[in-house]
C-alpha positions, 0 to 999 in steps of 0.5 A: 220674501213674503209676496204679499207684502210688495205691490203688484207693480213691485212683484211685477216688476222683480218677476221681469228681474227674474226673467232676465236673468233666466234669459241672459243665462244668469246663474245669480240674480242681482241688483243690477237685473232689478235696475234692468226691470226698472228700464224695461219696464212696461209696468203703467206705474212703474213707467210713469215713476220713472218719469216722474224722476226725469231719469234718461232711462236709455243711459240706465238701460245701458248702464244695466246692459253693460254690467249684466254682458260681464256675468257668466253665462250658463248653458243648459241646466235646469234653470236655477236661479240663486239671489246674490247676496247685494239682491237680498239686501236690496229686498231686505232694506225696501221692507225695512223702509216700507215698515219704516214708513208705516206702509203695509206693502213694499212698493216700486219707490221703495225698492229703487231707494234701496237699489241706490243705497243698497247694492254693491259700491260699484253699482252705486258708484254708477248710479251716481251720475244720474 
């Protein structure tokens, strides 16, 4: 991932995806922290994004809550984190649309499409009812 070509409010809010799934003790970095981050989000933009789409941002934090409390925890180690598989799609589809449309930066709407198209079935599954 070029860091250069997402916003500030797109880096920022993956940097609080990374974050939680260090302080969770997540060994893989999901999908379904980046959903986290959207809901705990104290980023301006981000915030008012969310608004703007009237999603009830308590149920989708408990949504993530609950689907993160099922990965294995890891203790010690040196902190590593890998990206699961359904996380690089998710990142990879948000520049395909970003360039799709001719956009220079990768930008917070953009990777929320690709949250809702491009994670695992089970989480799209979920993320239906909203």
């Amino acid at each position: 991932m070029k860091q250069d070509a997402w916003t500030q409010s797109a880096r920022t809010l993956l940097g609080e995806a990374q974050h939680l799934a260090l302080a969770r003790g997540h060994q893989q970095w999901t999908a379904d922290h980046i959903g986290l981050a959207y809901a705990r989000s104290t980023d301006p933009s981000t915030q008012s994004w969310m608004k703007a789409l009237k999603l009830d941002v308590t149920a989708w934090e408990t949504l993530f809550d609950q689907r993160l409390s099922k990965l294995p925890q890891v203790e010690g180690g040196q902190g590593q984190l890998y990206i699961h598989a359904s996380t690089a799609r998710v990142m990879e589809h948000a520049q395909q649309e970003a360039q799709k449309n001719h956009d220079q930066y990768v930008a917070i709407d953009q990777l929320f499409l690709s949250l809702c198209v491009k994670a695992e079935p089970s989480l799209r599954e979920g993320l239906i009812s909203f």
